[in-house]
N, CA, C and O of each residue as an XYZ file, in Angstrom:
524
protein
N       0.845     -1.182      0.000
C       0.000      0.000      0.000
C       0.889      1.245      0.000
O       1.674      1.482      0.918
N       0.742      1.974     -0.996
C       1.122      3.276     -0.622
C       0.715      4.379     -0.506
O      -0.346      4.660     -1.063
N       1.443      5.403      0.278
C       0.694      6.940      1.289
C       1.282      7.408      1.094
O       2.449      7.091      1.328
N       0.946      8.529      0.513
C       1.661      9.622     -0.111
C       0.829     10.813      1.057
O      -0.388     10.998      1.041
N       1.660     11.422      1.882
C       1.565     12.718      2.597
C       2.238     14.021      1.919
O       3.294     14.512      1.522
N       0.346     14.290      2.137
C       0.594     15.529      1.713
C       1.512     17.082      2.400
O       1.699     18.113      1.753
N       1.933     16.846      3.765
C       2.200     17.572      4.412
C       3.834     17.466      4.790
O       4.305     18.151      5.697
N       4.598     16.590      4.047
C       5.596     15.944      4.060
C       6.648     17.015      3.233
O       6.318     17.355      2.097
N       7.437     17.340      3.598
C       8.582     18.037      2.626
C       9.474     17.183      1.470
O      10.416     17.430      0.717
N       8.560     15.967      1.804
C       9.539     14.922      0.841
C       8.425     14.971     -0.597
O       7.340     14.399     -0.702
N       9.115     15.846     -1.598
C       8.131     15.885     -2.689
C       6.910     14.552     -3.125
O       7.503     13.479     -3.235
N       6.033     14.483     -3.271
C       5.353     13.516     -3.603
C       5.677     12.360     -4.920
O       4.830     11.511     -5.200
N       6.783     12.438     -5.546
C       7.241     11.991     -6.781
C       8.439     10.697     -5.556
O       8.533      9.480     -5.718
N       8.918     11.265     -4.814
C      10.147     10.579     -4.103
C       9.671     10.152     -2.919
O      10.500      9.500     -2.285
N       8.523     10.306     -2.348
C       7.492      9.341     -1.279
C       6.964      8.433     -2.375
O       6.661      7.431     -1.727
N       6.767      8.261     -3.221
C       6.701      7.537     -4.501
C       7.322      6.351     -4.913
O       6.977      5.193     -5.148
N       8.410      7.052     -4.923
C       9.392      5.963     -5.736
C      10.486      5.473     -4.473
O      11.108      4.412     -4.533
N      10.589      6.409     -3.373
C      10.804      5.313     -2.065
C      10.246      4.155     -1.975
O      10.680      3.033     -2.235
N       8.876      4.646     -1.441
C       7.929      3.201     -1.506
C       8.098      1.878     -2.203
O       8.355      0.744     -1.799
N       7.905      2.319     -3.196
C       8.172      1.343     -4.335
C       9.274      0.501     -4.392
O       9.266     -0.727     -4.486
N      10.558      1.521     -4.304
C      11.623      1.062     -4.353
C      11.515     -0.093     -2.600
O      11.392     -1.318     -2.617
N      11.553      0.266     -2.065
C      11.044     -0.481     -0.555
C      10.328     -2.026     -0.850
O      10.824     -2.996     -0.277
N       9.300     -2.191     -1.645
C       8.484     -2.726     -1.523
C       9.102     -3.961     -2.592
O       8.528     -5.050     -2.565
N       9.891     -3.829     -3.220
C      10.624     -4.255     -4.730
C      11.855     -5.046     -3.545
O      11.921     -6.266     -3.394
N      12.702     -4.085     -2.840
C      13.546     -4.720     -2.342
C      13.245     -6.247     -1.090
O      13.735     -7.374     -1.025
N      12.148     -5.462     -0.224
C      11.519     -6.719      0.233
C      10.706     -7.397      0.075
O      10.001     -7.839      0.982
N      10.561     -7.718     -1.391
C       9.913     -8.311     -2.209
C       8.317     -9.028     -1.925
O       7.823    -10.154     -1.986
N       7.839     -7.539     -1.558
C       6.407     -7.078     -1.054
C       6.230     -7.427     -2.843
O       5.765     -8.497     -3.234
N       6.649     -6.418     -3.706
C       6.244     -6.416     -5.430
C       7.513     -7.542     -5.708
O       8.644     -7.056     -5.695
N       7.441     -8.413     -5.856
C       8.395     -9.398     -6.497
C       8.557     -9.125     -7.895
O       8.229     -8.091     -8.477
N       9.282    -10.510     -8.550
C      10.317    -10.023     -9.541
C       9.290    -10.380    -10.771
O       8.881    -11.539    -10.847
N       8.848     -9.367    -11.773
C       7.858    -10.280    -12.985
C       6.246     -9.209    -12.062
O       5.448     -8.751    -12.879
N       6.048     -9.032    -11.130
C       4.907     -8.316    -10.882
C       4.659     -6.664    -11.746
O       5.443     -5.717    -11.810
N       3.226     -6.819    -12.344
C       3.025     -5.277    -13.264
C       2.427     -4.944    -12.327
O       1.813     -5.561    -11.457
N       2.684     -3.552    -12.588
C       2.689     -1.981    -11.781
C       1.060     -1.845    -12.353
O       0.458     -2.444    -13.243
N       0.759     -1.035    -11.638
C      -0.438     -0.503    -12.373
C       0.036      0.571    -13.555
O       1.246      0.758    -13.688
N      -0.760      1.172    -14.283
C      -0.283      1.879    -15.225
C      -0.195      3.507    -14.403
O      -0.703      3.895    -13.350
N       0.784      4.280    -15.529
C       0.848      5.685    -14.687
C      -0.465      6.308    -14.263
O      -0.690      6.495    -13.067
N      -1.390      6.654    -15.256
C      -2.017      6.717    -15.283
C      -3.142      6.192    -13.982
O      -3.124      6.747    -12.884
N      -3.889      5.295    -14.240
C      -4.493      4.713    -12.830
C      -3.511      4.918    -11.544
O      -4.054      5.314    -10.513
N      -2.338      4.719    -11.528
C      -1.985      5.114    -10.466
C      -2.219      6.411     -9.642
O      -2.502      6.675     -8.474
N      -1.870      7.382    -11.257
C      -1.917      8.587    -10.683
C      -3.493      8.996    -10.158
O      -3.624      9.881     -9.312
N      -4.543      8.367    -10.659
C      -5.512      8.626    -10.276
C      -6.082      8.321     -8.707
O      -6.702      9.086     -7.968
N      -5.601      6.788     -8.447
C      -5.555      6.221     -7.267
C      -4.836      7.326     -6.275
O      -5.433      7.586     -5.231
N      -3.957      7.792     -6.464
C      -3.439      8.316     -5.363
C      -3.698      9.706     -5.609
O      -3.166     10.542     -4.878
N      -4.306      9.986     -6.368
C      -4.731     11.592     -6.452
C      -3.478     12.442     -6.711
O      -3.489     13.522     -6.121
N      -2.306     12.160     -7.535
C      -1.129     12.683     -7.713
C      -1.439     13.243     -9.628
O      -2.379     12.929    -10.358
N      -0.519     13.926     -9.857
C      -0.347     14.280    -11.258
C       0.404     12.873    -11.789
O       1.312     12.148    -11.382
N      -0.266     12.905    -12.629
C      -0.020     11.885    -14.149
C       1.715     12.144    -14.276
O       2.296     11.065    -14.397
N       2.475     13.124    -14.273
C       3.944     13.430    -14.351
C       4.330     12.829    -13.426
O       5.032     11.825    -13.550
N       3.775     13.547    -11.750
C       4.338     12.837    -10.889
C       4.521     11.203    -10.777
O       5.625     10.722    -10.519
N       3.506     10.495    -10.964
C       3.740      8.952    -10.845
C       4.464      9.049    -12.174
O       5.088      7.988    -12.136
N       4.801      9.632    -13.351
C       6.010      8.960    -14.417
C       7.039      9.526    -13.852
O       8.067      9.182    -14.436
N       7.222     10.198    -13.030
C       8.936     10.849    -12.580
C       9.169      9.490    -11.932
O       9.713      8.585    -12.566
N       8.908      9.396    -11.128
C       8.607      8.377     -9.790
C       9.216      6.716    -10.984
O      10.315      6.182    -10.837
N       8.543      6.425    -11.650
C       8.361      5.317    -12.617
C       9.612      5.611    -13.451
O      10.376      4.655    -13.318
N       9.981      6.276    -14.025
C      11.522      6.636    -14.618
C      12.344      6.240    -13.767
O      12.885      5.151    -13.955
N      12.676      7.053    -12.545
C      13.392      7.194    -11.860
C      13.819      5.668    -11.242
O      14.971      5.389    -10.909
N      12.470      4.578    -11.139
C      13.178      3.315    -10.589
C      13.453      2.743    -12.055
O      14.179      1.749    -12.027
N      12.896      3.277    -13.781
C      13.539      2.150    -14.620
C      15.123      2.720    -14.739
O      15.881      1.959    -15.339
N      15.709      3.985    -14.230
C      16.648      4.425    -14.244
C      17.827      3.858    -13.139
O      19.005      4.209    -13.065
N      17.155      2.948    -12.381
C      17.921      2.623    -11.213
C      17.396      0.442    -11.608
O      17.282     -0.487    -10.809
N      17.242      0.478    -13.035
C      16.881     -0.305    -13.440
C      16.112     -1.366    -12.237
O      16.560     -2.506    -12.118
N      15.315     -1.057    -11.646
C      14.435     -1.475    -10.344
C      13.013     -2.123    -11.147
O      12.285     -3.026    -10.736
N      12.926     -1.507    -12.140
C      11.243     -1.882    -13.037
C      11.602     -1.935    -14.321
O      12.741     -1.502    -14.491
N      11.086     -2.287    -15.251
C      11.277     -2.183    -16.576
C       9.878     -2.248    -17.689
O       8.991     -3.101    -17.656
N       9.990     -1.061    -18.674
C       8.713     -0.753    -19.087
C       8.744     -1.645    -20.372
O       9.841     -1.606    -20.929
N       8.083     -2.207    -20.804
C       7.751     -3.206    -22.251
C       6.304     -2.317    -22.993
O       5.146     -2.737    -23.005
N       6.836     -0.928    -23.604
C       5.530     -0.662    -23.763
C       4.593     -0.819    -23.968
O       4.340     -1.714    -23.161
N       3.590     -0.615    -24.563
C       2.323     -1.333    -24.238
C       1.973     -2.189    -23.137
O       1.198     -2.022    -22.196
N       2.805     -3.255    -23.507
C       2.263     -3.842    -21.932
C       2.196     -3.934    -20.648
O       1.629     -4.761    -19.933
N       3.321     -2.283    -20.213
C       2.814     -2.230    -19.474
C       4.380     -2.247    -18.780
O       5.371     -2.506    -19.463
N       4.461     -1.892    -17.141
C       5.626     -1.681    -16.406
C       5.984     -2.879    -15.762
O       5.235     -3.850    -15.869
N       7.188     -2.962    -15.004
C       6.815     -4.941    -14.491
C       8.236     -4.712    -13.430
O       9.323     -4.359    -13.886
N       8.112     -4.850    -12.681
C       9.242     -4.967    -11.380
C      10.553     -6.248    -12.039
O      10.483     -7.446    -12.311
N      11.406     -5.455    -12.073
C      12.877     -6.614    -13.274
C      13.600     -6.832    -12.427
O      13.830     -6.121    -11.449
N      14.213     -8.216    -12.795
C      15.090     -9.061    -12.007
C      16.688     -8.598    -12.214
O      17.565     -9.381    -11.851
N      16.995     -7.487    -12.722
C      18.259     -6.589    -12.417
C      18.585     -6.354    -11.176
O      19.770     -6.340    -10.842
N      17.291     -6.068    -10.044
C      17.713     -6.114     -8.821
C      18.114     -6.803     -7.616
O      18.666     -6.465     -6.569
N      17.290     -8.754     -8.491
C      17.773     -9.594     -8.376
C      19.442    -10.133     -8.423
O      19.861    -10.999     -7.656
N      20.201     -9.523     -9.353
C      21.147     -9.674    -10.317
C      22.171     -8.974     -9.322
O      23.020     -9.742     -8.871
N      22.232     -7.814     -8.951
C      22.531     -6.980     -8.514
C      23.045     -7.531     -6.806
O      24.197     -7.552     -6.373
N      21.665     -7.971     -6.019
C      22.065     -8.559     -4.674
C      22.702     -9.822     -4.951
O      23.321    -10.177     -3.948
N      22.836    -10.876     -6.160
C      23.393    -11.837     -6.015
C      24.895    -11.360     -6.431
O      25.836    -11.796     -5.768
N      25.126    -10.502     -7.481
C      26.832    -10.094     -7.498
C      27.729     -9.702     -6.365
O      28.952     -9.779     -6.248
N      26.389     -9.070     -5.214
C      27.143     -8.454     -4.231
C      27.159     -9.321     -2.789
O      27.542     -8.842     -1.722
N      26.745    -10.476     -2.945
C      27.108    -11.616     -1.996
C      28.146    -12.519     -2.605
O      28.995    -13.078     -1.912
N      28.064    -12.656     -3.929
C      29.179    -13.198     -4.391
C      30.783    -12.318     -4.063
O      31.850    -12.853     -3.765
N      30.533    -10.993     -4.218
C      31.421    -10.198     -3.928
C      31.998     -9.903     -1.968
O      33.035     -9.310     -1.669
N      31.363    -10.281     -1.315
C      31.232    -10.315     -0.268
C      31.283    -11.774      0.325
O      30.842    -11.912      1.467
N      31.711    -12.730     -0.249
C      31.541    -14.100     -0.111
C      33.199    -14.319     -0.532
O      33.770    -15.102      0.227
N      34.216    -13.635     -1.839
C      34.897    -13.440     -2.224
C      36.011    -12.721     -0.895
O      37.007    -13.162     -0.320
N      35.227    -11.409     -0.801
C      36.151    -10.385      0.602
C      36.682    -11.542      1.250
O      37.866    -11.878      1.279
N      35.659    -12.150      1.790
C      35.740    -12.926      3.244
C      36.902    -13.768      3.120
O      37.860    -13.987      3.863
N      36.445    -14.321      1.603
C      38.084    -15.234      1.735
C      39.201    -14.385      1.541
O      40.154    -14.827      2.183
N      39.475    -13.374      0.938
C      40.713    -12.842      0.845
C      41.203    -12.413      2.661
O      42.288    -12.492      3.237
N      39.872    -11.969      3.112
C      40.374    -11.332      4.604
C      40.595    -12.557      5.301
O      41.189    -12.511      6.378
N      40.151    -13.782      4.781
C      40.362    -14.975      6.171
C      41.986    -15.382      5.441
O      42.819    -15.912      6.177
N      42.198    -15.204      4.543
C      43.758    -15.684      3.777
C      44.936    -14.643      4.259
O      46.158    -14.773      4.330
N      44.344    -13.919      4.458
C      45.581    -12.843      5.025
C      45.647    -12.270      6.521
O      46.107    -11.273      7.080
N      44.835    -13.610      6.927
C      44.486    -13.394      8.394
C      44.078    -12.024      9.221
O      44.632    -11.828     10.303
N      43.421    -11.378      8.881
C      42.489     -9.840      8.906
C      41.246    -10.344      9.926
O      40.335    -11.142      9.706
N      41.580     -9.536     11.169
C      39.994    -10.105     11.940
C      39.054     -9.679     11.186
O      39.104     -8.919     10.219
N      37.877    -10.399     11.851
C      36.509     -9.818     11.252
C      35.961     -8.319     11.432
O      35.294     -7.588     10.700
N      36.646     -8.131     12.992
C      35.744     -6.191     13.109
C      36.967     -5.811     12.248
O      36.502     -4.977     11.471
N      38.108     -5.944     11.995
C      39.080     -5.080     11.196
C      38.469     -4.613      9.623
O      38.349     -3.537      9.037
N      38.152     -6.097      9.294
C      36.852     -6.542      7.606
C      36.394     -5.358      7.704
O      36.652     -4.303      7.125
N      35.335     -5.806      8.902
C      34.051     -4.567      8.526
C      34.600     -3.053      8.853
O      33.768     -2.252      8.426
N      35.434     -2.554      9.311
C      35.965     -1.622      9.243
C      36.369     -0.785      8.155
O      36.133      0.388      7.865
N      37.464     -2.274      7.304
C      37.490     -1.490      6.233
C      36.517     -1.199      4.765
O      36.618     -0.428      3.811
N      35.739     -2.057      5.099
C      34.436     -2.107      4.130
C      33.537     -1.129      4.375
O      32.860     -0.678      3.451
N      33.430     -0.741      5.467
C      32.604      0.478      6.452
C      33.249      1.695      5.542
O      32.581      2.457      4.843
N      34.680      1.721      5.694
C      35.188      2.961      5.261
C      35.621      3.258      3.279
O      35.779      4.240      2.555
N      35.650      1.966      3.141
C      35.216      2.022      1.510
C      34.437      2.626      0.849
O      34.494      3.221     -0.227
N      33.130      2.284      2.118
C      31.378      2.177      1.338
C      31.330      4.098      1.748
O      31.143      4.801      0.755
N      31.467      4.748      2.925
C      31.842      5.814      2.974
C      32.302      6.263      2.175
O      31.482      6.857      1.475
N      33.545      6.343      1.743
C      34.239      6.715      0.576
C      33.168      6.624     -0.606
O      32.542      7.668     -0.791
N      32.866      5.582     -1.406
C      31.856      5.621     -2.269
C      30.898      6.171     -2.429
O      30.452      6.467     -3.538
N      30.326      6.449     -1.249
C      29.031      7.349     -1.037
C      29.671      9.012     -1.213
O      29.142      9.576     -2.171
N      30.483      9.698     -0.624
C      31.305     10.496     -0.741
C      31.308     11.006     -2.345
O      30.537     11.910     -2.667
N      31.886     10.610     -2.986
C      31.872     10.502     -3.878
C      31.025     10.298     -4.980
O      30.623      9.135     -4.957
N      30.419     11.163     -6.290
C      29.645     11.026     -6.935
C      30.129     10.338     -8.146
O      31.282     10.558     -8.518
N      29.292      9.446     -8.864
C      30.087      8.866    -10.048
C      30.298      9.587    -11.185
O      30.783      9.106    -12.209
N      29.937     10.781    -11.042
C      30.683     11.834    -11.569
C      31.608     12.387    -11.876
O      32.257     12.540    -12.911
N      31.667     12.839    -10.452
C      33.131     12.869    -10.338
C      34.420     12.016     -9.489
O      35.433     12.513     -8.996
N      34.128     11.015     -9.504
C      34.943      9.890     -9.128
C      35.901      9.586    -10.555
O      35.609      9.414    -11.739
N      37.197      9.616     -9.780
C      38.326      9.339    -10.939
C      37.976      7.848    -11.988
O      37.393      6.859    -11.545
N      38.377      7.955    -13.140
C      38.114      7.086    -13.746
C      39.189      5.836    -13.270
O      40.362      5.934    -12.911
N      38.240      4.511    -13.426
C      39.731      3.474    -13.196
C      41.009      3.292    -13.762
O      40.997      4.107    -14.684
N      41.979      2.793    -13.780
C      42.887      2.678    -14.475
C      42.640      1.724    -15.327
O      41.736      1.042    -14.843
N      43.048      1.207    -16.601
C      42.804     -0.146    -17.060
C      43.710     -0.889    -17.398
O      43.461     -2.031    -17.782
């Protein structure tokens, strides 16, 4: 279900596509489930027709949904894709940190201060890799 408050400083387009995005990750909307259309949505929730497509861009932009026009919007298994690379990747750490004998709070320390760093940083302007 989603509630869009009106009295909220959080524009109604991004109480939107929070939700959504929320509901996708704990797979409240699973993977292959259609959206309602912008349209009806926007009606359902009494929002502008733009607003629910900002909202709807914004997760096929974070490839979270994917539109097949005509038929319609559909919650995509990219985000599926996505949490399995990053347990594989994190399944990977573990052995390098248990091979070089690295405690575990040391691990999360430095993964703590990576993910900081990353966030920090916009992919913008984040240096390009070397290759």
């Amino acid at each position: 279900m989603i509630v869009i408050d009106a009295t909220s400083p959080v524009p109604p387009f991004e109480q939107l596509r929070a939700q959504l995005a929320a509901q996708i990750q704990d797979h409240t909307l699973p993977v292959g489930t259609r959206l309602p259309t912008i349209r009806r949505l926007a009606a359902d929730l009494g929002l502008a027709v733009n607003t629910v497509g900002r909202a709807y861009r914004e997760l096929e932009e974070a490839t979270m949904i994917e539109t097949r026009g005509a038929a319609g919007s559909y919650v995509s298994a990219t985000g599926e894709q996505a949490r399995a690379r990053a347990a594989q990747a994190a399944a990977d750490y573990a052995a390098v940190i248990a091979s070089v004998g690295i405690d575990a709070n040391e691990a999360i320390r430095i993964v703590t201060a990576a993910l900081t760093r990353g966030m920090a940083i916009s992919p913008a302007t984040r240096p390009p890799k070397p290759a």
